[in-house]
N, C-alpha and C positions, 0 to 999 in steps of 0.2 A: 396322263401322257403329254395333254400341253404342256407342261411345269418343265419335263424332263427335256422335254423341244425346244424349250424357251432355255434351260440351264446349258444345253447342246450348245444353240446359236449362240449365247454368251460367249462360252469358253473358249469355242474354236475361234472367234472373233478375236477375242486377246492372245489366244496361241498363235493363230495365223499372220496376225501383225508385229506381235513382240516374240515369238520365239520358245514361248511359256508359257506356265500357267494352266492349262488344259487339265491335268490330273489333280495340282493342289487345289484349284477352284472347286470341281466336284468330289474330291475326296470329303475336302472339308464340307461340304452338303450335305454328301451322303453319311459321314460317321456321326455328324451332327442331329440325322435323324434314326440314329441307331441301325446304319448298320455296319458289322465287320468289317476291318480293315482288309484283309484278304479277299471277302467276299467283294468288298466294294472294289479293290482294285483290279480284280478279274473280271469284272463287269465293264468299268473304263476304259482298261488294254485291249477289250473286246471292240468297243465302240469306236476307239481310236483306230482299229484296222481300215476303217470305212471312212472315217475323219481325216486321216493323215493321207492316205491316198489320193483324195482329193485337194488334201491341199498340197501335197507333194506335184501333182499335175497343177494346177493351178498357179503354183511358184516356178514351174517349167516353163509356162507359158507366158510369164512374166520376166523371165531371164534372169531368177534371182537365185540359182543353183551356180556352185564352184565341183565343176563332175572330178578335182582332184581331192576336195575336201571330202566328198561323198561317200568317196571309194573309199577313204583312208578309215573312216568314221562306219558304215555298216556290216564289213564282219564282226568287229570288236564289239559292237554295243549288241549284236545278237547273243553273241555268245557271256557278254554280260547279264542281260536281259533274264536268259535260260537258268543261268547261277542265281539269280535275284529269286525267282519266281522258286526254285526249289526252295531257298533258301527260307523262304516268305510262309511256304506251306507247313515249317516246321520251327521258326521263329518267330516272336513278335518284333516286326518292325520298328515299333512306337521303338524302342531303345537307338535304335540309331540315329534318330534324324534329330535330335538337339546337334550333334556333331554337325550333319549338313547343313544344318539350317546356319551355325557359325562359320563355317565356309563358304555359303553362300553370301551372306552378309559379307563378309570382309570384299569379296567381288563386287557384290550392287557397290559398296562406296571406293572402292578401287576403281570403276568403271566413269562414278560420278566424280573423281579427280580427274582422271583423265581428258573430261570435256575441257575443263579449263588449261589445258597446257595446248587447244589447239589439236588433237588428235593429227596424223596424216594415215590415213586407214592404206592396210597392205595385207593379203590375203596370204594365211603362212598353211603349211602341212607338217607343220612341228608336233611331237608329242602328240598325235591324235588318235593312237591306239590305245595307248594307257586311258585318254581322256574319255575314249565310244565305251572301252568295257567296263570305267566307273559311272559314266550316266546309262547305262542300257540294266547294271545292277542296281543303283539305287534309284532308279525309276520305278524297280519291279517292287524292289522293296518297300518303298515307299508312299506308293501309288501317282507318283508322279516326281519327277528328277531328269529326267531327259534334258527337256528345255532348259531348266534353271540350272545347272553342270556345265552340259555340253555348250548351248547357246552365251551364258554368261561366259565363263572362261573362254572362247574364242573373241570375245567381243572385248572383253578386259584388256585381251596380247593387242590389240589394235586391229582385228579385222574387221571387215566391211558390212555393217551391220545389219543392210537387209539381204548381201551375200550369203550370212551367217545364219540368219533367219530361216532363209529358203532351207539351206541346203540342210539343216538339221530335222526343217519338217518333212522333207523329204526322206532324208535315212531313217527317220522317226517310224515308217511306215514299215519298212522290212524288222524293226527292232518288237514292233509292238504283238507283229504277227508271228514272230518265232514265242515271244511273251504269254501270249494268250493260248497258244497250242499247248503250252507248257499249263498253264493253271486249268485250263478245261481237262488236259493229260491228268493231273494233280488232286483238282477239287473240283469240278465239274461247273457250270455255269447260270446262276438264279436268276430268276427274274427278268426276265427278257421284256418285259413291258418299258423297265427304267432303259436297257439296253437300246430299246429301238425308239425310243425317244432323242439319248443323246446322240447316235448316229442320225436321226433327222435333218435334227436343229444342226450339228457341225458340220453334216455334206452343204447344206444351205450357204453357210458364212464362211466357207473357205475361201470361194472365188472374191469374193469384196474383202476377205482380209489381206489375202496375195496383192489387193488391187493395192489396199492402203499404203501396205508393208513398201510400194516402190512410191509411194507418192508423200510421204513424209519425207522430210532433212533427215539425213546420215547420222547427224551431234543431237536434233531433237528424238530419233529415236534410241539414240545411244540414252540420253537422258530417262526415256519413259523407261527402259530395259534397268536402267538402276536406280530408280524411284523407284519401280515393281519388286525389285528383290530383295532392297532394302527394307520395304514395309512389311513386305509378306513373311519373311524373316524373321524381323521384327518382331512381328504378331507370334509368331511360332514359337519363337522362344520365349516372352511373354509369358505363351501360354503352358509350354511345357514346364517354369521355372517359379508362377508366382501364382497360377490357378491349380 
């Protein structure tokens, strides 16, 4: 149970500050110690009900939410989410995410040109329905995609990066629980011991991630946001292509 408490506080810490990360951190953990990709991500989407909530309040209370971004972003990514999670209980995911993980990379260094031209950040509502119901499906799919879709791609167009942050952790929260109603609906829920570890440890490290998320520079966290996708990318494809 420590272990899981300890992987909890981790990941919500780097989700809560950067936007991301939360489900490929413990995905890759969990299929690392054998277990299903399904199984593992119905476990996560569960944990992230209680995770994201918290950091959804948390980044409320820090003033890092845009409520026209929010709105625009959590019908579409539930009803992504719900396609994902069926999709998931009768597909193997592994086949898709060499594709994301190449769009997502093009974004980290797309994001990391961008610093050097100077950015002037402006918060847009362009294109945000197509963009909720591809990260709300290939999050479900994938056991994590949310942040790394929705939060890079808005941060790429030039928005306000801990604007961007908040508010997707927040829509993150109604995405995850339409998510996990659907896989417990589907395939029902193991292991509740990993379960109530990582909801520990993430209700813990919400509030000091929210806290960080407004106390870094605007261009250093654009910076770490495409250092993180870049690597993690990286690594993915790496691994889908030469191991």
């Amino acid at each position: 149970m420590t272990l899981f408490i300890f992987l909890g506080f981790c990941a919500q810490l780097i989700d809560g500050c950067l936007g991301m990360a939360y489900g490929v951190f413990l995905t890759t953990f969990l299929i690392a110690h054998g277990v299903p990709l399904v199984t593992a991500s119905a476990g996560i989407h569960f944990a992230e009900v209680f995770t994201t909530f918290a950091s959804g309040v948390s980044h409320w209370k820090f003033k890092n939410i845009d409520g026209h971004m929010f709105q625009k972003l959590v019908i579409p990514g539930i009803f992504g989410g719900v396609v994902g999670a069926v999709v998931l209980s009768v597909v193997d995911g592994e086949t898709i995410k060499p594709f994301v993980s190449v769009y997502l990379l093009m974004l980290g260094i797309r994001i990391l040109l961008k610093i050097k031209k100077n950015p002037h950040f402006k918060n847009t509502i362009e294109h945000l329905i197509p963009l909720g119901a591809a990260g709300g499906f290939f999050d479900a799919v994938g056991g994590g995609g949310w942040g790394p879709i929705v939060a890079s791609t808005l941060i790429a167009k030039g928005n306000t990066p801990s604007k961007v942050i908040g508010t997707v952790n927040a829509a993150e929260f109604f995405v995850v629980l339409a998510q996990s109603a659907a896989f417990i609906m589907l395939i029902g829920l193991g292991n509740w011991q990993i379960v109530a570890g990582l909801v520990i440890g993430g209700v813990l490290a919400a509030p000091l991630a929210a806290y960080l998320c407004t106390r870094i520079n605007q261009k250093g966290l654009m910076f770490l946001v495409g250092i993180l996708i870049v690597l993690t990318n990286a690594y993915a494809l790496w691994h889908c292509f030469i191991i």
